[in-house]
One Martini backbone bead per residue (centre of mass of N, CA, C, O) as a GRO file, in nm:
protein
   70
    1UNK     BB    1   3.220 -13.190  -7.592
    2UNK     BB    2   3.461 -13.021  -7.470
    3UNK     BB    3   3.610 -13.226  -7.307
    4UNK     BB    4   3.685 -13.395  -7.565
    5UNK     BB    5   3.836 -13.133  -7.717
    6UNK     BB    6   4.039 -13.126  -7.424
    7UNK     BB    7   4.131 -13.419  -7.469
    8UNK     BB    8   4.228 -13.435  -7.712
    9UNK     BB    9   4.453 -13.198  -7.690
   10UNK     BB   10   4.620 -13.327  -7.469
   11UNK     BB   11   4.705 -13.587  -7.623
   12UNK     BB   12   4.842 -13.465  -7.835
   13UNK     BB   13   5.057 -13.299  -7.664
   14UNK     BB   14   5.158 -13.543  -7.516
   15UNK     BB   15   5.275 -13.699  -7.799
   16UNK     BB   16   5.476 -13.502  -7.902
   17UNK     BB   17   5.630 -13.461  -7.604
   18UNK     BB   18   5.686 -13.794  -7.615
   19UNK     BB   19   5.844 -13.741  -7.903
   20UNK     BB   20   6.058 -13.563  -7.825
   21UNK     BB   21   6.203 -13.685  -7.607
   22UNK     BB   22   6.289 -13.948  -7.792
   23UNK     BB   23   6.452 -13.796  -7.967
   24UNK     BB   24   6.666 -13.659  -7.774
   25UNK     BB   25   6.777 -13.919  -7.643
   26UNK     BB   26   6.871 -14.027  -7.922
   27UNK     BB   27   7.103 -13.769  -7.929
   28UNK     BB   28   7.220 -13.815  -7.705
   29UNK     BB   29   7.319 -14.134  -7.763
   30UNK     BB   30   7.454 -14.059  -8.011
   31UNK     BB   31   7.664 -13.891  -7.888
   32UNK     BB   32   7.772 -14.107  -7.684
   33UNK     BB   33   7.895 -14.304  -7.867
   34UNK     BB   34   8.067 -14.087  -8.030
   35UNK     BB   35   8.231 -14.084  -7.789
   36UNK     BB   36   8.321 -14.337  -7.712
   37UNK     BB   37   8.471 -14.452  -7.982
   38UNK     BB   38   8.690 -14.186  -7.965
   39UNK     BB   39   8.840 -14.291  -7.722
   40UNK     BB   40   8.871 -14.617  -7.853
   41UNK     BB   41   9.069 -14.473  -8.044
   42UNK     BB   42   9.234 -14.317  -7.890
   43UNK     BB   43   9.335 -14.595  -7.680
   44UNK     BB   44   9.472 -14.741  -7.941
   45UNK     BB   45   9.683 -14.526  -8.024
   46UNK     BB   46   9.819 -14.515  -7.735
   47UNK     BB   47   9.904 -14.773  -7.690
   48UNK     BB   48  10.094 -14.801  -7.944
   49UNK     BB   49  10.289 -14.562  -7.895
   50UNK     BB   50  10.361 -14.698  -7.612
   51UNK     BB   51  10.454 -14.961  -7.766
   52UNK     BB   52  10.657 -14.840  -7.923
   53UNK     BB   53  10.852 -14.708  -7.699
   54UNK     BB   54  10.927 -14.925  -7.574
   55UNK     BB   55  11.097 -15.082  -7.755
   56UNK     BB   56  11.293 -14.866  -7.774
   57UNK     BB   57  11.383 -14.836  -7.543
   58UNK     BB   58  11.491 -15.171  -7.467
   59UNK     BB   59  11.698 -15.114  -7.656
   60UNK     BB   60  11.854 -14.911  -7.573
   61UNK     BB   61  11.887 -15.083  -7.282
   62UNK     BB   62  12.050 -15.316  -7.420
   63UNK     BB   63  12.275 -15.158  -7.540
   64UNK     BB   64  12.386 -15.070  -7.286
   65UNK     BB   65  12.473 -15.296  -7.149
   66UNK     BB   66  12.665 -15.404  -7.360
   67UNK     BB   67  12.866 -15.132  -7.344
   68UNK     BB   68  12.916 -15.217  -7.052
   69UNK     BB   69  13.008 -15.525  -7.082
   70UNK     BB   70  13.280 -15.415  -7.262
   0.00000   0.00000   0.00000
């Protein structure tokens, strides 16, 4: 009977241990999502910005262009 008593609190421990294991994992998991996102947020953000910088420079440098070609 204690055996049964030693393995009942064994599985119980167990239990909780792969409950918890599973928790951490899941905090993790979900760390890295928002971690990933706002790269994505980040990178699509500068893309605009260097997208927007670049059109500028190309018209300053067309006018450059005009203002020696006259």
């Amino acid at each position: 009977m204690a055996t049964r008593t030693i393995w009942s609190n064994f599985t119980k421990f167990l239990k909780n241990l792969h409950t918890e294991q599973i928790a951490k994992l899941h905090a993790k998991n979900q760390h890295e999502c928002d971690l990933l996102e706002d790269l994505r947020t980040y990178t699509i953000k500068r893309s605009a910005i260097e997208k927007s910088y670049s059109e500028v420079i190309r018209t300053e440098m067309d006018n450059l262009l005009l203002e020696k070609e006259l």
